[in-house]
C-alpha positions in Angstrom: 0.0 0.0 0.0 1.4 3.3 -1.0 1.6 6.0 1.8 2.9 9.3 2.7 5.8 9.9 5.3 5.4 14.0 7.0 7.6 15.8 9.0 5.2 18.3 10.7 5.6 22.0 12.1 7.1 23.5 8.8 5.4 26.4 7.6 4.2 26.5 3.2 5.1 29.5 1.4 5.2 30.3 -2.5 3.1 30.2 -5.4 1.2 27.6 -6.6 -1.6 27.4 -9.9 -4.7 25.8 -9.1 -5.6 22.6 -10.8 -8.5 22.1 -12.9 -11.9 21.2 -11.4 -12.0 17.2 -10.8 -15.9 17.5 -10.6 -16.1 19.4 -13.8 -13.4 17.1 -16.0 -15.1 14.4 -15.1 -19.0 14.8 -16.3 -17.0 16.7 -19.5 -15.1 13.7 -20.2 -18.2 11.5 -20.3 -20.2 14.1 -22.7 -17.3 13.9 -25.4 -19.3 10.5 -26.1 -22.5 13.1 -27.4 -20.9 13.2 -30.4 -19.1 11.8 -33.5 -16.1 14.8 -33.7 -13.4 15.5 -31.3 -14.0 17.2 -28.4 -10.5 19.0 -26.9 -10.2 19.6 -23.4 -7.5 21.7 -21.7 -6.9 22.4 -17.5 -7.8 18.8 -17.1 -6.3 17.6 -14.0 -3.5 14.9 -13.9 -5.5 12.7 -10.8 -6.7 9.1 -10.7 -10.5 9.5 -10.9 -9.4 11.5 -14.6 -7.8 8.9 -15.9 -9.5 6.2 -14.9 -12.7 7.7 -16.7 -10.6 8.4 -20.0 -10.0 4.2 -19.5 -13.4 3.9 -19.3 -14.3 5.7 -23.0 -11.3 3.9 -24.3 -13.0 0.5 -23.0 -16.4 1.8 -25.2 -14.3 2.1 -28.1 -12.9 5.9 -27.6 -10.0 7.3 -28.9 -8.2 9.4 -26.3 -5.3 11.2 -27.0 -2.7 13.3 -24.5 -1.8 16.5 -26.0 1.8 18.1 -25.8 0.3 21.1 -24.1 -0.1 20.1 -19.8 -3.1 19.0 -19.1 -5.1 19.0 -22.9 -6.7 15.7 -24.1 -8.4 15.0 -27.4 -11.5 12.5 -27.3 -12.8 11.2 -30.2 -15.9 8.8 -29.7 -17.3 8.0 -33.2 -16.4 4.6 -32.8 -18.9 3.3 -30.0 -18.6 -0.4 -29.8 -20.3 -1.1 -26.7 -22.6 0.1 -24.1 -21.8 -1.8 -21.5 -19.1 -0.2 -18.9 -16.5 -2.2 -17.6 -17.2 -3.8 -14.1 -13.4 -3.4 -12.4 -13.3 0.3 -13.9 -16.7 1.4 -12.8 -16.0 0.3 -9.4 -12.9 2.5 -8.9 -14.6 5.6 -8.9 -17.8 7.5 -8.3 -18.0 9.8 -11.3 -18.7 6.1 -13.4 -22.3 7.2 -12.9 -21.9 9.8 -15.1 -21.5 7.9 -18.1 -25.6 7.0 -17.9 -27.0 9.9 -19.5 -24.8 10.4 -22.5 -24.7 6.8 -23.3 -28.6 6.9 -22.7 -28.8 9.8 -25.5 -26.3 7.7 -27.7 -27.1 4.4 -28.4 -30.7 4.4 -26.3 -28.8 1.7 -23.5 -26.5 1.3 -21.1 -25.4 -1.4 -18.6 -23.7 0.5 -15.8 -22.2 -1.7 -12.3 -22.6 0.4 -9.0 -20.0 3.1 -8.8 -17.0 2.9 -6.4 -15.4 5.7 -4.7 -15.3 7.6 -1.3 -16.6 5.3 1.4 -18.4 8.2 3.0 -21.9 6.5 4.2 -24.8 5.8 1.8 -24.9 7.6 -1.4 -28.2 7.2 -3.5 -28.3 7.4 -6.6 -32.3 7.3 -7.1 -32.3 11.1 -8.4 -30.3 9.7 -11.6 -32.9 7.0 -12.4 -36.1 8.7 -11.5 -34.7 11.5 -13.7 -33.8 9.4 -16.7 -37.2 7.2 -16.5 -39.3 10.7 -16.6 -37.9 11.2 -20.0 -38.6 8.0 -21.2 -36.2 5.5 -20.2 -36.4 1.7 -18.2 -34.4 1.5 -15.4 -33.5 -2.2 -14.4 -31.9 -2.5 -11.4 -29.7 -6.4 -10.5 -26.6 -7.0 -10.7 -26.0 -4.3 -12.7 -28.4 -1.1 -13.8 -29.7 -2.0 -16.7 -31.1 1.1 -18.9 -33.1 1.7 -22.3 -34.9 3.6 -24.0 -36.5 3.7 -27.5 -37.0 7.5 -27.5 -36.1 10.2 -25.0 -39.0 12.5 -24.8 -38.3 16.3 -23.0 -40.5 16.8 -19.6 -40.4 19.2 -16.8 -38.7 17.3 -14.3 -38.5 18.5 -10.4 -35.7 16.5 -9.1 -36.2 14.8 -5.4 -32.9 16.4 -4.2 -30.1 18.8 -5.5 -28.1 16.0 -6.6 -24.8 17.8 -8.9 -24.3 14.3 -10.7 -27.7 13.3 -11.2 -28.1 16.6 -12.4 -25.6 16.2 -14.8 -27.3 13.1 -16.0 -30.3 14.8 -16.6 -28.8 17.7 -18.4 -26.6 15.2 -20.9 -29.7 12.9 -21.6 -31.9 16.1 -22.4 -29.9 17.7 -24.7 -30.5 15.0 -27.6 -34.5 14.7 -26.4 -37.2 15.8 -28.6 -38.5 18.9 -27.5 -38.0 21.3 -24.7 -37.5 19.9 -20.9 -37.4 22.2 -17.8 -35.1 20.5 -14.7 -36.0 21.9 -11.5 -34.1 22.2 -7.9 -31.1 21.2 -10.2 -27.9 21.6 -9.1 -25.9 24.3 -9.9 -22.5 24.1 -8.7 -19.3 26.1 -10.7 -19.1 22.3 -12.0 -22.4 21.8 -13.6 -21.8 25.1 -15.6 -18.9 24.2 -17.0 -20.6 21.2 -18.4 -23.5 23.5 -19.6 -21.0 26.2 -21.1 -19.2 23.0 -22.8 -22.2 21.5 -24.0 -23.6 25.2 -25.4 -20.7 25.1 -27.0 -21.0 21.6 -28.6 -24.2 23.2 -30.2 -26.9 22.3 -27.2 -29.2 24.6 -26.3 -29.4 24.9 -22.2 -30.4 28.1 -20.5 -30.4 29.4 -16.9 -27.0 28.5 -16.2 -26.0 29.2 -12.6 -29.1 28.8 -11.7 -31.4 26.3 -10.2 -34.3 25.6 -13.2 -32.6 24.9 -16.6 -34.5 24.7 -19.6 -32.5 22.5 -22.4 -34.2 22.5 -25.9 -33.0 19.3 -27.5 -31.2 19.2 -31.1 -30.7 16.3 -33.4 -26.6 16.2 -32.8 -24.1 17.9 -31.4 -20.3 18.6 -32.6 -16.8 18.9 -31.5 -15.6 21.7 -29.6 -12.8 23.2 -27.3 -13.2 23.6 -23.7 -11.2 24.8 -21.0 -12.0 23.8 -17.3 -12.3 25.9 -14.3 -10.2 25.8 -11.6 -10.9 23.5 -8.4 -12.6 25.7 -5.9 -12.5 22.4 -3.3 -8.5 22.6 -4.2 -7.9 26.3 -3.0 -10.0 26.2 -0.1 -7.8 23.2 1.2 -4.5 25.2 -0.1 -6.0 28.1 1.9 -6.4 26.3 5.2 -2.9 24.3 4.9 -1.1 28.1 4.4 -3.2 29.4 7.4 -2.8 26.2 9.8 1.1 26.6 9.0 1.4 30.7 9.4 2.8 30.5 6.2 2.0 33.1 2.9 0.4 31.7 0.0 -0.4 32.6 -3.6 -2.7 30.6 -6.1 -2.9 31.7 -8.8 -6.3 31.2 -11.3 -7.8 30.8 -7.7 -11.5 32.4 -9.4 -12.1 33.9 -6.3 -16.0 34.3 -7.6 -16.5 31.5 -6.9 -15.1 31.3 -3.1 -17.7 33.9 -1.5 -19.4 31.4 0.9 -15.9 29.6 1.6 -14.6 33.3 2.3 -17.5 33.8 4.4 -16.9 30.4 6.4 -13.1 30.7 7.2 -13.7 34.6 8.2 -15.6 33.2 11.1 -12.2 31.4 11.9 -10.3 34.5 11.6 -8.8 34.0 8.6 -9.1 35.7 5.1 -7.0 36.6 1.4 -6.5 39.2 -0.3 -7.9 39.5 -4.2 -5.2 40.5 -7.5 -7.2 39.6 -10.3 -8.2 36.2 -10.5 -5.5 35.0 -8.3 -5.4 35.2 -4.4 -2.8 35.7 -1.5 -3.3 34.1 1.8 -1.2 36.3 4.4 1.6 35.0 6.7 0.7 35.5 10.5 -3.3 35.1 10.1 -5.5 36.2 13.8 -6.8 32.0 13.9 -9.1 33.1 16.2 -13.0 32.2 16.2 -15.3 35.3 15.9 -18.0 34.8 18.1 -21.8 35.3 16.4 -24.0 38.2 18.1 -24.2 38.0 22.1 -21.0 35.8 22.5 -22.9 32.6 20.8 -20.4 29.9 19.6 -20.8 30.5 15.6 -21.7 27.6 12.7 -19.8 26.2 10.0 -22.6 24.4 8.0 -22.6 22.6 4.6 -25.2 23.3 1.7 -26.0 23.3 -2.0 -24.6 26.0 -3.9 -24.1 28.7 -3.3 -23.4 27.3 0.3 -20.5 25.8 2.2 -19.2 23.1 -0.3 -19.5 19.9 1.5 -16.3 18.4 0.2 -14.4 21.1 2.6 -16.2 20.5 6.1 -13.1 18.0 6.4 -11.0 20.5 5.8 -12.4 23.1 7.7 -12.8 20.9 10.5 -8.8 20.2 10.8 -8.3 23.9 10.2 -10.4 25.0 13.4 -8.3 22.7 15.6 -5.6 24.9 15.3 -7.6 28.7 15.6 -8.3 29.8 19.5 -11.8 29.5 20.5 -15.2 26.8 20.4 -17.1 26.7 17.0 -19.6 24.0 15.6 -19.3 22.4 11.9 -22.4 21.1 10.6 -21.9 18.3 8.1 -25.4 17.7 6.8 -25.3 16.2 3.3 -23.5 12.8 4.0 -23.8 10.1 6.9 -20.3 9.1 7.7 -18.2 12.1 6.6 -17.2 13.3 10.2 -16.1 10.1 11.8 -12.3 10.6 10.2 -12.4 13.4 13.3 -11.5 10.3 15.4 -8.0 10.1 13.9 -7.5 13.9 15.0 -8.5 13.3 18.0 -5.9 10.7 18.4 -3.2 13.3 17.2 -4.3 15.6 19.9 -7.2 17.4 18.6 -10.1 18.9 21.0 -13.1 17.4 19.3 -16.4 16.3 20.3 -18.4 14.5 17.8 -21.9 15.0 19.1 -23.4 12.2 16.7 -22.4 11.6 12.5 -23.2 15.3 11.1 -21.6 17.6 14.2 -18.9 18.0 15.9 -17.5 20.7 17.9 -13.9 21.7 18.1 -12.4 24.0 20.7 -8.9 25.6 20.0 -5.6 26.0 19.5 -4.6 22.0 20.1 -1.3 20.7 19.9 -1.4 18.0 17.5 1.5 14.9 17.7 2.3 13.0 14.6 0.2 9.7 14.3 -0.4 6.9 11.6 -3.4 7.3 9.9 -5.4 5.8 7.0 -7.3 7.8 4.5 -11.2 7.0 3.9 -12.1 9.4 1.2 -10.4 12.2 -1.2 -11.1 15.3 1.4 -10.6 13.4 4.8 -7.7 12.3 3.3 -6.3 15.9 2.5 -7.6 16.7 5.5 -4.8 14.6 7.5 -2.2 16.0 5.0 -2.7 19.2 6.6 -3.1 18.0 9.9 0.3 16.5 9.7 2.1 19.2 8.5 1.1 21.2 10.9 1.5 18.5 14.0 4.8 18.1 15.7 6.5 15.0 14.7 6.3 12.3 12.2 3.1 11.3 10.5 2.4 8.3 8.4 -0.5 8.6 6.0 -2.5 5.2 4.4 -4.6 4.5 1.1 -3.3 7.9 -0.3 -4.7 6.6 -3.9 -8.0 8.0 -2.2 -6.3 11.6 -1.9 -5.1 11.3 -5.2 -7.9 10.8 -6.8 -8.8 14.2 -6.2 -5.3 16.0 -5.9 -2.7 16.3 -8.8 1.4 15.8 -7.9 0.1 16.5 -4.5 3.6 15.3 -2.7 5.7 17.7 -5.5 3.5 20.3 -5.2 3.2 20.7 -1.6 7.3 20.0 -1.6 8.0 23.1 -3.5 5.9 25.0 -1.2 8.2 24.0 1.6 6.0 20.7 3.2 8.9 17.8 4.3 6.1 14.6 2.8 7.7 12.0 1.1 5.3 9.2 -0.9 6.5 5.4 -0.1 5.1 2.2 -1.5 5.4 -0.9 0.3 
């Protein structure tokens, strides 16, 4: 098993460029298979969950192509030779899911195994299939999900839950639908525009992008096109709390900082903040870490939500972050069941933590955290002990870090340039 070795207390400093959006690559990848001509995508991040879903369209009968430029890849799917996706692929990551709707809208079937990824409690995926069926497909559920259709028909559809993939399922099956269909309470994450902007630009026709009702008026095909992603908005808020854990000063650069209003919001209540140059940001040296009380001396919130709200995939982070800032505040993980119980490995390390039941816990600051030997469960928790150790005193020994790196390109170079001692070791 593959691990990381980190010598704590050593502060990060430098520049860094934020890596494309994993959560955007990844539905964009699948919709290359809407069409016969090459679709070209550039900031695509180097990670694991990436390239095992450009496997995946190779295994359909894709051809995938790295470009000389960092980061660009050239999909060409003309060649479908199967609908079926392969079991020991699928099961490696999540995102596998994705691959429904546009093989739906391509060759009217698809035989999809469950999806793998972050073991982070129960993770339904009715939204997808109640979606699908309402325009016009079977859903077969066994061994594997089994799923036709003859002809998909556009509908208003009000989905059960803001789900972002199953709203990306939605969105990729509608766009080759007769008529017009209206998706309400869809998601609408930085992620699921940049599919919508890439699939305007394939010759769909979505509106109310950024929004949460998108009307999609379908089209008989769609063509090539060339897309660049955004950058990872999960990825700078973890950057930003590993610079402010470790006192260090921090640039990252292509940070979008539009699109970290409710994160800036959420770490201002833990005394820290950045400072704005264009579309990059700089997180200080020497930040106050201390909790600002809400009105009357009440011990604030740090809760999750759709977007535009706190982004789940950083309560981790934020959690390890406020173990290290003076004062008592609560963090409110709502939208998964088993997310907060990595807190247990903090508390090992030193942390003052109380986990009042799966969703809370509440963490009362500054602790002194000791190196420890930990194993990662998901992509966030994960990164979430990579900051924890660097900023602990001592050796720490980190576990399963494919899960990390299924979300975070070179992390071990990059974070070694910016000062971190982490070394990666394989068994």
């Amino acid at each position: 098993m593959d691990r990381y070795i980190i010598d704590g207390s050593y502060p990060i400093k430098g520049r860094i460029r934020a890596s494309g959006n994993k959560n955007a690559a990844l539905p964009c990848v699948a919709a290359a298979l809407l069409t016969d001509d090459t679709v070209t995508l550039h900031h695509v991040p180097d990670i694991e969950d990436v390239g095992v879903m450009l496997q995946i369209l190779e295994g359909l009968g894709a051809t995938v192509e790295r470009l000389s430029e960092p980061g660009s890849w050239k999909i060409t799917t003309h060649d479908i030779k199967t609908s079926e996706v392969p079991v020991e692929l699928a099961k490696r990551i999540r995102a596998s899911i994705l691959l429904a709707g546009p093989l739906l809208a391509r060759t009217g079937k698809v035989l999809l195994p469950p999806p793998g990824g972050d073991v982070i409690g129960r993770r339904r995926l009715d939204t997808h299939f109640l979606a699908l069926s309402a325009l016009g497909a079977q859903v077969e559920i066994d061994a594997v999900f089994s799923i036709t259709a003859n002809k998909l028909v556009g509908v208003d559809i009000f989905l059960d839950e803001a789900s972002v993939t199953a709203t990306e399922n939605a969105i990729m099956a509608a766009v080759l639908a007769s008529g017009k269909t209206v998706i309400q309470n869809a998601a609408s994450e930085p992620h699921v525009q940049d599919l919508c902007r890439m699939l305007n630009g394939m010759g769909a026709k979505i509106a109310g992008i950024g929004s949460n009702i998108l009307t999609i008026t379908g089209v008989d095909q769609l063509g090539g096109t060339d897309f660049t992603i955004g950058s990872d908005f999960m990825e700078v808020g973890s950057f930003i709390g590993l610079a402010a854990v470790t006192r260090g000063e921090l640039v990252i650069e292509d940070a979008e900082p539009h699109n970290l209003k409710m994160t800036k919001l959420a770490f201002g209540k833990l005394g820290i903040h950045w400072e704005r140059d264009g579309n990059d940001i700089r997180v200080p040296a020497g930040q106050a870490l201390r909790v600002v009380p809400d009105m009357g001396g009440m011990i604030p919130k740090i809760d999750d939500a759709p977007w535009p709200g706190f982004p789940p995939d950083l309560t981790s982070i934020i959690t390890v972050v406020a173990t290290q800032v003076e004062g008592t505040v609560l963090i409110h993980e709502k939208m998964f069941d088993a997310r907060m119980f990595f807190v247990d490995k903090l508390i090992a390390m030193g942390a003052r933590i109380v986990l009042c039941d799966p969703h809370r816990a509440v963490v009362s600051g500054p602790a002194r955290l000791s190196g420890s030997e930990m194993t990662s469960p998901d992509v966030r928790a994960g990164m979430a002990m990579v900051i924890a150790a660097i900023c602990a005193e001592g050796s720490s020994t980190i576990n399963n870090v494919y899960q990390i790196e299924r979300g975070y390109e070179d992390l071990v170079g990059r974070l070694t340039q910016l000062g971190a001692q982490i070394e990666r070791a394989s068994d």
